[in-house]
C-alpha positions in Angstrom: 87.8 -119.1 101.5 90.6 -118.1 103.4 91.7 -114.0 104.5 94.8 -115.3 103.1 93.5 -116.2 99.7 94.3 -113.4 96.6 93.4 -115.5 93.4 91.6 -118.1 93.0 92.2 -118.9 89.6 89.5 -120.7 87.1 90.2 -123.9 86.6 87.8 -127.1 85.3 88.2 -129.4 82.5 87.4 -128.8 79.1 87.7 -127.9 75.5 85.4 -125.6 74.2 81.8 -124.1 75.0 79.2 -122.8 72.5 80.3 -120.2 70.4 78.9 -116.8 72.1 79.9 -114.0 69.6 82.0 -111.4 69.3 84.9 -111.9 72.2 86.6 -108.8 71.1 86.8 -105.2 72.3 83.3 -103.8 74.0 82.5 -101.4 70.7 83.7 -101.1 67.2 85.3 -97.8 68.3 87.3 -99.3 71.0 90.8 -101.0 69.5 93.3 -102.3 71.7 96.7 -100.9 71.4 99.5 -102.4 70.0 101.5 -103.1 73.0 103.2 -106.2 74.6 101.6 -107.7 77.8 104.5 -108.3 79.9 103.2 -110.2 83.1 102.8 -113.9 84.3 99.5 -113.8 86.0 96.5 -115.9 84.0 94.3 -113.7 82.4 90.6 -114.4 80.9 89.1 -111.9 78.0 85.4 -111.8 79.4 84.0 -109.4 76.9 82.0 -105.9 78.3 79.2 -104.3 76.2 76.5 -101.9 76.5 74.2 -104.3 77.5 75.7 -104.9 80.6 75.0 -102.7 83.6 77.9 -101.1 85.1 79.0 -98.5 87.9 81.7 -96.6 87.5 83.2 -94.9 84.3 83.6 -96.9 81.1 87.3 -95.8 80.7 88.2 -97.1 84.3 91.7 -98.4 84.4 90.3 -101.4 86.6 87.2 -103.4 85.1 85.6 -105.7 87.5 83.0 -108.3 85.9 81.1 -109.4 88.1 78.9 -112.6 87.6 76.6 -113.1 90.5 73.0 -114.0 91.2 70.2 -112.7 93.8 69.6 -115.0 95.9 72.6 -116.6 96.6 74.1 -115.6 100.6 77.1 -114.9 99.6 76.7 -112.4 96.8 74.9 -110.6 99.5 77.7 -111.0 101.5 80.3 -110.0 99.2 78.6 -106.3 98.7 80.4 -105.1 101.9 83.7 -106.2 100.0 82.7 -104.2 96.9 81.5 -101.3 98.1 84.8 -100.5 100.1 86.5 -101.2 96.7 84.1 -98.4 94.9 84.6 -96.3 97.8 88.6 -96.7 97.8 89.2 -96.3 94.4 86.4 -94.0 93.2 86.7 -94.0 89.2 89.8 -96.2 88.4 87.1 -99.0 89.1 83.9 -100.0 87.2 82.1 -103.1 88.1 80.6 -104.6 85.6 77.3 -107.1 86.5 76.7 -110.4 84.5 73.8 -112.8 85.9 74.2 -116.3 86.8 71.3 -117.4 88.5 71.7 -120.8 90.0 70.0 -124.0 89.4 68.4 -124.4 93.1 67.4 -121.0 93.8 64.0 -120.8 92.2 63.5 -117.2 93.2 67.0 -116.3 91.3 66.0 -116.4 87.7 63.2 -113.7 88.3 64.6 -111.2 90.3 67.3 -111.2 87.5 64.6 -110.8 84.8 63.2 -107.7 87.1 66.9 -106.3 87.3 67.3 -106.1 83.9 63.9 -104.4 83.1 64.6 -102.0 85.5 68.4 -101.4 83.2 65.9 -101.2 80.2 63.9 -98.3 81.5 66.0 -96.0 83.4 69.9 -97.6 82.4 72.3 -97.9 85.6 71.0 -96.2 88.1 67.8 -97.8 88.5 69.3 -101.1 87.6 70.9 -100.2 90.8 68.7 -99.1 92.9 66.5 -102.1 92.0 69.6 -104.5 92.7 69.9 -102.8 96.3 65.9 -103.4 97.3 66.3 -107.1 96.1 69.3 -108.0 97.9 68.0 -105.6 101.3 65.5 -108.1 101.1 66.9 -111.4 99.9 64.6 -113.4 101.6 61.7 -112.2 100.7 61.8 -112.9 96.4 58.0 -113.8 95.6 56.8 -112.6 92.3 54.4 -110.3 94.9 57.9 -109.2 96.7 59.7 -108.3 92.9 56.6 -106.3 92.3 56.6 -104.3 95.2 60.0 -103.7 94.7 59.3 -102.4 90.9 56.9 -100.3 92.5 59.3 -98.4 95.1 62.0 -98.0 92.4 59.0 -96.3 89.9 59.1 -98.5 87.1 56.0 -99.1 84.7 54.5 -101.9 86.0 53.5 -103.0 82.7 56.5 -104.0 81.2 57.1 -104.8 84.5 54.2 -107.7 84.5 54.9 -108.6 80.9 58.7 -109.4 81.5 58.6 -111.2 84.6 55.3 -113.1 82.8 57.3 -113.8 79.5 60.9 -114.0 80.8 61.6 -111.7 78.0 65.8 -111.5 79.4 66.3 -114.8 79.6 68.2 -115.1 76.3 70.5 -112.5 77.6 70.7 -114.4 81.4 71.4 -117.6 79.1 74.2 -116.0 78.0 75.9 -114.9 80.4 75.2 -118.2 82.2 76.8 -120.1 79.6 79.5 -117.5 79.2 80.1 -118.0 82.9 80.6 -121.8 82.3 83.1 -121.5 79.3 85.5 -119.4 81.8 85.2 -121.9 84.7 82.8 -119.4 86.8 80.4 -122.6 87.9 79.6 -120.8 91.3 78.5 -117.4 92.5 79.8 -114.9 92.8 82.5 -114.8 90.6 85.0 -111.8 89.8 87.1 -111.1 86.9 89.4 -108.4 87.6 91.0 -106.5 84.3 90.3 -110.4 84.0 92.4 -112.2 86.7 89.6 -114.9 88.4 88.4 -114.0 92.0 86.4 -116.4 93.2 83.9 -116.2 96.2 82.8 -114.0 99.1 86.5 -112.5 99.8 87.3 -109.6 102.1 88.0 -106.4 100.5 91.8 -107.5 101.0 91.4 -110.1 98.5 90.1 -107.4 96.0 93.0 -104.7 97.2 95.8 -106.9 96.6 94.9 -107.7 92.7 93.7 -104.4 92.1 96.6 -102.3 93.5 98.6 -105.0 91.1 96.7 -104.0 88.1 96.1 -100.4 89.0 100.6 -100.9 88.4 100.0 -102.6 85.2 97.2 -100.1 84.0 100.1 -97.0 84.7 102.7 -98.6 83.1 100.7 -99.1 80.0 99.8 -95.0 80.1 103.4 -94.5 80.0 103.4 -96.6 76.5 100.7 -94.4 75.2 97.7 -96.6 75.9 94.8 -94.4 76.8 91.9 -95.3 79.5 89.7 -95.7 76.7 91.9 -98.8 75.2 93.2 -100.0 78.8 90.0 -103.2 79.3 90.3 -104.5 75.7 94.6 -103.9 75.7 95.1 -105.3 79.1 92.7 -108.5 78.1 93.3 -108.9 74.5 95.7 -111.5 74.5 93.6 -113.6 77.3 91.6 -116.6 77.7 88.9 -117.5 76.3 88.1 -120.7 78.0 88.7 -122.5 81.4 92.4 -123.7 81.1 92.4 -127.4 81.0 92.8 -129.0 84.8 94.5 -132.2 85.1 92.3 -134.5 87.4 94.5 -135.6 90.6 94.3 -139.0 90.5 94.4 -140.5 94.2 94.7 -144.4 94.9 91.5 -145.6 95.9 89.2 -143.2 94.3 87.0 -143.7 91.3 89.0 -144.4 88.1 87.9 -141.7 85.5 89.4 -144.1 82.6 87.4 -147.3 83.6 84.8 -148.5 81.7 81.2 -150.4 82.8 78.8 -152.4 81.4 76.0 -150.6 81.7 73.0 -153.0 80.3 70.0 -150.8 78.7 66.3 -152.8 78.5 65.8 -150.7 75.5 62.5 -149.5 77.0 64.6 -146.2 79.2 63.8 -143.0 77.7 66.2 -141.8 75.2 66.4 -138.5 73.2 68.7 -139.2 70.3 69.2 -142.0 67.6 69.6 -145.3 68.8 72.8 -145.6 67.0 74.5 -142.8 68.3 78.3 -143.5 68.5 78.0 -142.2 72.3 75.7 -143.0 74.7 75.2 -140.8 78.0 73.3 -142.7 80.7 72.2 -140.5 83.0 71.3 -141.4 86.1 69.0 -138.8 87.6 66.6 -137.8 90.3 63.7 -134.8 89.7 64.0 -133.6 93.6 68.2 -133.1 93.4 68.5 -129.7 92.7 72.4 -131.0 91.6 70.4 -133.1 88.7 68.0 -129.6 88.0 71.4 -127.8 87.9 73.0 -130.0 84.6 70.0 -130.4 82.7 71.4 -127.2 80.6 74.8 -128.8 79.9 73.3 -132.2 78.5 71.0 -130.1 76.4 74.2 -127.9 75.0 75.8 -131.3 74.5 73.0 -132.4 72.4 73.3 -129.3 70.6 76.7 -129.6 69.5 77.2 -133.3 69.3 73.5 -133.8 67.7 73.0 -137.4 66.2 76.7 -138.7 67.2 75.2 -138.4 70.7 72.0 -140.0 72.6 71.2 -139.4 76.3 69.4 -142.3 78.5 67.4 -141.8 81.5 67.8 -144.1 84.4 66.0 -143.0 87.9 67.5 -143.1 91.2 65.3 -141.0 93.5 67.3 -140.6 96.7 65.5 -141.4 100.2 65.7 -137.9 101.5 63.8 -135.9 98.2 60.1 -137.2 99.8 58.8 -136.5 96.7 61.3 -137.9 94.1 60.0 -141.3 93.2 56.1 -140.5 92.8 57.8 -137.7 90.4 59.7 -140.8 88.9 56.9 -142.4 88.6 55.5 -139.8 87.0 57.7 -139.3 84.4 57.3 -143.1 83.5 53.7 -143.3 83.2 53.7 -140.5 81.0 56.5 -142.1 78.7 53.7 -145.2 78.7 50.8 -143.1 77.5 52.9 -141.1 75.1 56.2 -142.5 74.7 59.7 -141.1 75.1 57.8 -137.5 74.3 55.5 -137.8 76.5 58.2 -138.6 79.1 60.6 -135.7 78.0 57.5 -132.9 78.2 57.2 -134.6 82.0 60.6 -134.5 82.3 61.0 -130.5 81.3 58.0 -129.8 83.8 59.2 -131.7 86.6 62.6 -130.1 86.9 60.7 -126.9 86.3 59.1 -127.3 89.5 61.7 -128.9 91.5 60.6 -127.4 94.9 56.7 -128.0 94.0 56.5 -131.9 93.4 53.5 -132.3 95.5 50.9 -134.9 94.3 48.4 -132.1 93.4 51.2 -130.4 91.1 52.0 -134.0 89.2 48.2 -134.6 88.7 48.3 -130.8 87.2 51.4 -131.5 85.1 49.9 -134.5 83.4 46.7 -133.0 82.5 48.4 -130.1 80.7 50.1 -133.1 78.8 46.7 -134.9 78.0 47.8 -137.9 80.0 44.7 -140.2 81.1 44.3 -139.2 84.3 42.4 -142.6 85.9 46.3 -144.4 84.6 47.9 -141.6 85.7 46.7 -141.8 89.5 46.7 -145.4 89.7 50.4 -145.3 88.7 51.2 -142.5 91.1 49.1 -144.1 94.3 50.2 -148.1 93.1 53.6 -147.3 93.1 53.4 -148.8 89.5 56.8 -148.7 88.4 58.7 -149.5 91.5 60.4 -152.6 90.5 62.1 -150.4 87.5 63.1 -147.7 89.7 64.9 -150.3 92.0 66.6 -152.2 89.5 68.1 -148.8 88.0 68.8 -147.9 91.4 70.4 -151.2 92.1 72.7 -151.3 88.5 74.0 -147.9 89.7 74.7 -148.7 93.8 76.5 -151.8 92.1 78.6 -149.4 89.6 79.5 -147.4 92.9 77.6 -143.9 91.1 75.7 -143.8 94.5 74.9 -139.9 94.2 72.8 -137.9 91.9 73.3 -136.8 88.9 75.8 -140.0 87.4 76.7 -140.3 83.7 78.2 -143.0 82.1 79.5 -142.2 78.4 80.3 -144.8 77.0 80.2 -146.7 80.2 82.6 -143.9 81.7 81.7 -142.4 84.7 81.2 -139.0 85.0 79.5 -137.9 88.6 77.7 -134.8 89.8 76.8 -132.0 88.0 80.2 -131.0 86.0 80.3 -127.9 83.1 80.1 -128.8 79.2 83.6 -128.9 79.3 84.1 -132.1 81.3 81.7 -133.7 78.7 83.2 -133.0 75.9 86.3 -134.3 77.1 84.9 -137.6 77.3 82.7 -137.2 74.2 85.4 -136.5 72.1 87.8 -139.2 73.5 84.5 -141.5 73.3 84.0 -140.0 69.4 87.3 -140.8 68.4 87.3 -144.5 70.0 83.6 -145.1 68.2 84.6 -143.7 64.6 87.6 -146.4 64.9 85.5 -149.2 65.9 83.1 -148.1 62.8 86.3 -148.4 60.1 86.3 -151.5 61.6 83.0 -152.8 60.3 81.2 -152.3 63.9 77.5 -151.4 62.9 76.9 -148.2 64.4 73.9 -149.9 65.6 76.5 -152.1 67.6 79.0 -149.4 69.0 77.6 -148.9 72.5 77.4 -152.6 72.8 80.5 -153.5 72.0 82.4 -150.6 73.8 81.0 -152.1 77.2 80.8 -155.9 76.5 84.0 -155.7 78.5 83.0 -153.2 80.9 83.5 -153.4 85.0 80.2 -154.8 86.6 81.7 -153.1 90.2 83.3 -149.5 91.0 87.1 -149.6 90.2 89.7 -147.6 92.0 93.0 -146.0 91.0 95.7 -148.6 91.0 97.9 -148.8 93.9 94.9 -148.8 96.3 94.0 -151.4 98.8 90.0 -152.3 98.4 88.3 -152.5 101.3 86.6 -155.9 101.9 82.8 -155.8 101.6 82.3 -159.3 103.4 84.7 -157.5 106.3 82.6 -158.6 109.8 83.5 -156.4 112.4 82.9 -157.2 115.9 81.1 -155.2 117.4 79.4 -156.7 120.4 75.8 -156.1 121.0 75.3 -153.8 124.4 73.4 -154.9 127.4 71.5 -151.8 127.0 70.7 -149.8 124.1 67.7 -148.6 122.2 66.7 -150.9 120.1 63.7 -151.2 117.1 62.4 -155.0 115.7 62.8 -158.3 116.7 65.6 -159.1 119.8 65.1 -162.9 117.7 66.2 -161.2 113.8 68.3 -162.8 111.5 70.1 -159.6 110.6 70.7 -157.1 113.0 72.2 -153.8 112.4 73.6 -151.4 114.6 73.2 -147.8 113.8 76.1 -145.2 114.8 74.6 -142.0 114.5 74.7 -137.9 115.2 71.8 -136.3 116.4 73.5 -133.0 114.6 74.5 -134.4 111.5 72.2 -133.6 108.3 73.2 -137.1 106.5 72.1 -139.2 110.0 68.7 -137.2 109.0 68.3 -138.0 106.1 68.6 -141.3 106.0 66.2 -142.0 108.8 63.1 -142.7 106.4 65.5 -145.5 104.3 65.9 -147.0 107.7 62.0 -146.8 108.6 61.2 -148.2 104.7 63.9 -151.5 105.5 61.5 -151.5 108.7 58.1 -151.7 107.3 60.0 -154.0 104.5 61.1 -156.6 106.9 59.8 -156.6 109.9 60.8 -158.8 112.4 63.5 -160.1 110.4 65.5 -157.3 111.1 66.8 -155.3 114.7 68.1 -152.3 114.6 70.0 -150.9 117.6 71.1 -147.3 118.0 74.4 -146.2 118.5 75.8 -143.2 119.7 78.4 -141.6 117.8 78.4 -137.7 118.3 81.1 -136.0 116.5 82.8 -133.3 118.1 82.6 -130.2 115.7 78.9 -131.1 116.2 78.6 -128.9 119.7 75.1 -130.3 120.1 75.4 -133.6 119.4 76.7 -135.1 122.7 74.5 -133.5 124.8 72.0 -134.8 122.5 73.0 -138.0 122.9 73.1 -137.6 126.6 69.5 -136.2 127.0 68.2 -139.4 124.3 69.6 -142.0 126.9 68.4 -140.2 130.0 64.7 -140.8 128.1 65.3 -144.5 126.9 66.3 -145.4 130.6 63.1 -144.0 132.1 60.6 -144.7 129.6 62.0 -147.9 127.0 62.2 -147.9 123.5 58.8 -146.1 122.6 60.1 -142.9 124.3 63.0 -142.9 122.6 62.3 -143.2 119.5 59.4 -140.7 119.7 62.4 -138.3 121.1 64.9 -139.3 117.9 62.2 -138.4 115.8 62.0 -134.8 117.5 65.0 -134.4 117.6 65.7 -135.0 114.1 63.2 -132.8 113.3 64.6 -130.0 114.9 68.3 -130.5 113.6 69.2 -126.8 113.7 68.0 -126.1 117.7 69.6 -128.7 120.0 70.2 -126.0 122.6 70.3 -127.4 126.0 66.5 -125.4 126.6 65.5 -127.1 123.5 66.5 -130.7 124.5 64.4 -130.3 128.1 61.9 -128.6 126.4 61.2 -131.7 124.1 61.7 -133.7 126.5 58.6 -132.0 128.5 56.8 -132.9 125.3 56.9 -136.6 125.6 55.3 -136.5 128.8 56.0 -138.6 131.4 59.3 -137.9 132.0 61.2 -136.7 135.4 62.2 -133.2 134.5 64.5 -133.0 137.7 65.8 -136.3 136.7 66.9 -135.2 133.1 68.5 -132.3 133.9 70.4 -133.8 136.8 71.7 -136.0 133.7 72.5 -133.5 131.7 74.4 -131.8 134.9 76.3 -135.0 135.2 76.9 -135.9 132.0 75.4 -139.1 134.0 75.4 -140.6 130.5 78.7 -139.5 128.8 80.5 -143.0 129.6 78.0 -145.1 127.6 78.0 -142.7 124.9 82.1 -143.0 124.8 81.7 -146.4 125.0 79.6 -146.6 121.6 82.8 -145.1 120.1 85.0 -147.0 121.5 83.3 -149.8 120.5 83.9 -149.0 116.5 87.2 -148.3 117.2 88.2 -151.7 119.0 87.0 -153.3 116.2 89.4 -151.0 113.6 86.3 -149.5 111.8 87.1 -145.9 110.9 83.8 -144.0 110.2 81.5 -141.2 109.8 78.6 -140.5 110.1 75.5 -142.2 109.2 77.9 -145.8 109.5 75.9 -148.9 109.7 77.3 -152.4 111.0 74.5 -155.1 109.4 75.8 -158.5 111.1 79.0 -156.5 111.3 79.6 -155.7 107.6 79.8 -152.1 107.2 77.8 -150.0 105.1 78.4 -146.0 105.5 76.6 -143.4 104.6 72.9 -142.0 104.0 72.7 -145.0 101.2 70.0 -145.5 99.2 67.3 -148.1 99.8 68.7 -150.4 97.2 72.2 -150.6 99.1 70.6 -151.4 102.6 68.0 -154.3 100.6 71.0 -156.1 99.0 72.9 -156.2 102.1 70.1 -157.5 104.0 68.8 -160.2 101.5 72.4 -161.3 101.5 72.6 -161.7 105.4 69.6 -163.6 104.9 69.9 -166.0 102.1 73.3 -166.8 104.1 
């Protein structure tokens, strides 16, 4: 976020969220007063109550509700910002704390049940003090660590124990989570100010500029009688209660949110819900995405409110880079063989539980709590039993263009990524509306889902007005004399890799690229190309250093020095890339860094990028040219495999 930035106003799709209570004034004793609201700023009424900790007093002119999480970086980094704002204007301010502990931060959800134990036994100021240890030591979140901390701050360890052991807040956390959602607030942290929407880690000028505006407001309102008691509730009455509605921007060549697809189901995918649900939400999913973790709460408060007229599908798509997300697929689906779509929803719940800790000793653990036949369940795990299944749902949805995790289809309508309730709902209840017709119609219900995509798109469609790009495009893109190269100088399909040492996505696609490997073998060459990009400060020396090793020592060097450098992403310091180097052994240390002096190799890595751009490719990185055809990105295997067997059976 920009210095420059003031208000970043909530804004997502939607409709409605679950009904939270009372959305009034924070007591019975509290009214607002009957005054007119004259200003043209959006305003949300995020309801205070006693069981919210707070600093500052409760008749503040300024209320700041914060929602905000432990172990996020920047919460942490936003406390600088707040603290000059309690400092600056002493009691016109309170801040008010909400938790909204994020999906992917496994350390989050605790620390925010330790938080609120300490607000049960001492009130604010040891809910403070205990918020100050745990974000003085943010990395360091263990259930040891959250103890310790209980310890320092004096709290009885007992209740301590017995509410981090029975989450006994997490109702309350829930809450404000969900609360968070129906106001837009998806990320952390998140400020409402007298309810205007600050979002992020802003400077303390950010805060100044809205507060010294409502600080105005708040005096004006004095003059019209309104005391500090009534100014929250008066000043917010008349807000929001919900995320205003965003209209999608609509771009030519992106995804078109009104297309449908045919989205076949077997009829053996998991389900929860009837079968003849009016809407059907295909999900398309992966236990290792902490994106997929992150939206499992939203399908289930879909299911709550829609109930029968709704029924969620599972497909799998376990992305290359989460080592452990297809065993956990697997998994999931011998469990739903030994005890059916139950069985594969108590898997399912566990897994996503345990998102970080999907080792093979942890799945074996997770199916004998369920009772699952453990001889089955190995053998599935170490056969790789349902791989065929996994790749044909991986294929549908690389065909669909719903190449990321999570990917919905409602209907056959593709939603991607993990979006609040509100974006479901608005397709739900457009979906709702469309099914109850077809019903009056005489459509089975039994039939709906059928018939809605018999019709459907069976590849990704794009706003009109776009121009698509041409899969069966061949590029030319001449093979170097000298390059590093992997497979068989004789294979039918070769495929030249553009890459950047620096770049996470070039990492994580590297075991893809060793899987097509092992799956072809010497039908298949790859050949590396360079293609350093330049906000990557590392990347060309990186480059530079790789060559300098393929020319002395071949191929097997260099690819033993890709892989270390991969590994070590985050420290391609020039030290670094000698000091790997050394590791090979073998190589002419004086040599190297003469190279690196040089930049001896500079004109062959320029001349990789030139190369894409004679043959008017634009691309980023991960791009890969198989016989010339482009494919870009960290793609699944399933996108890679189809563009191979297609060079091949040609």
């Amino acid at each position: 976020m920009s210095k420059g930035s003031s208000i970043l106003l909530a804004a997502v799709v939607g409709i409605a969220f679950l009904a939270l209570g009372c959305w009034g004034s924070e007591s019975a004793e509290v009214e607002p007063a009957d005054v007119e609201i004259a200003d043209d700023v959006e305003r949300y009424k995020v309801p205070v109550t006693d069981a919210q900790p707070s600093k500052g007093p409760k008749d503040a002119l300024i209320t700041i509700v914060e929602f905000s999480e432990f172990q996020c970086p920047f919460c942490a980094r936003v406390l600088s910002s707040v603290k000059e704002v309690t400092d600056t204007y002493g009691d016109d301010v309170r801040i008010v704390w909400r938790n909204l502990p994020l999906g992917f931060h496994q350390n989050a959800d605790p620390a925010a049940q330790l938080a609120m134990e300490a607000y049960a036994q001492g009130g604010n100021d040891k809910f403070w003090e205990v918020h100050d240890l745990i974000f003085e030591n943010q990395k360091a979140l263990s259930r040891a660590d959250l103890e310790n901390y209980a310890q320092q701050a004096g709290l009885d360890m007992d209740k301590v124990k017995k509410a981090l052991d029975e989450k006994i807040y997490s109702k309350q956390i829930q809450e404000d989570s969900a609360l968070a959602a129906t106001l837009g607030a998806r990320g952390t942290p998140n400020f409402f100010i007298n309810g205007r929407n600050v979002r992020g880690a802003v400077p303390f000028a950010s805060f100044k500029t809205v507060i010294d505006q409502e600080l105005a407001t708040a005096k004006k309102l004095q003059e019209q009688g309104v005391s500090k008691e009534q100014m929250y509730v008066t000043i917010t009455k008349n807000g929001l209660t919900k995320a205003a509605p965003a209209k999608p921007q609509q771009k030519p060549g992106q995804p078109d949110p009104n297309a449908v697809y045919k989205v076949p189901l077997e009829g053996d995918e998991p389900q929860k819900g009837p079968a003849d649900a009016l809407v059907t939400i295909v999900e398309i999913s992966d236990f290792e995405c902490p994106f997929c973790g992150r939206v499992e709460p939203t399908l289930k408060a879909v299911q709550d409110k829609y109930g029968k007229d709704v029924r969620v599908v599972w497909m799998n798509n376990p992305l290359p880079f989460h080592k452990n997300a297809k065993a956990a697929a697997n998994a999931a689906l011998e469990a739903q063989a030994q005890k059916g779509d139950k069985g594969f929803w108590a898997m399912h719940e566990k897994l996503f539980a345990n998102q970080r800790e999907l080792t093979k000793e942890n799945l074996e653990k997770f199916a004998r709590e369920l009772g699952l036949n453990m001889k089955k369940f190995k053998a599935a795990i170490e056969g790789d039993k349902y791989a065929s299944t996994i790749q044909k749902q991986q294929t549908l949805s690389q065909s669909l263009g719903a190449r990321g995790t999570p990917a919905f289809f409602i209907n056959g309508r593709n939603l991607r990524g993990a979006q609040p309730l509100p974006a479901f709902e608005a397709v739900i209840d457009e979906e709702l509306k469309k099914a109850k017709a077809l019903v009056a119609k005489g459509i089975p219900k039994a039939k709906v889902y059928e018939t809605t995509i018999a019709k459907g798109a069976t590849a990704l469609k794009t706003q009109p007005g776009a121009a698509k790009p041409d899969a069966n495009k061949v590029y030319d893109i001449p093979k170097p004399k000298s390059a590093p190269t992997k497979g068989s100088s004789k294979a039918k399909v070769v495929i030249q890799e553009f890459s950047d040492f620096q770049c996470p996505f070039c990492g994580r696609v590297n075991p893809t690229i060793a899987q097509v490997m092992e799956e072809y073998g010497d039908k298949v060459q790859i050949i590396w190309r360079n293609y350093p990009l330049p906000f990557h400060k590392d990347a060309q020396p990186a480059a530079q250093a790789a060559l300098e090793v393929y020319e002395q020592k071949g191929n097997k060097a260099f690819w033993a020095y890709h892989d270390i450098l991969f590994e070590n992403q985050k420290a391609l310091s020039r030290a670094n890339l000698e000091k790997y180097a050394a590791q090979l052994g073998g190589i002419n240390m004086k040599a190297l860094r003469a190279a690196l002096d040089s930049e001896k190799h500079k004109a062959a890595v320029d001349a990789d990028i030139q190369a894409v751009a004679k043959a008017g490719a634009r691309i980023g990185t991960p791009s890969f040219f198989i016989n010339g055809k482009l494919v870009q990105g960290a793609q699944p295997y399933a996108a890679f495999k189809a563009a191979i067997d297609k060079e091949l059976n040609n």
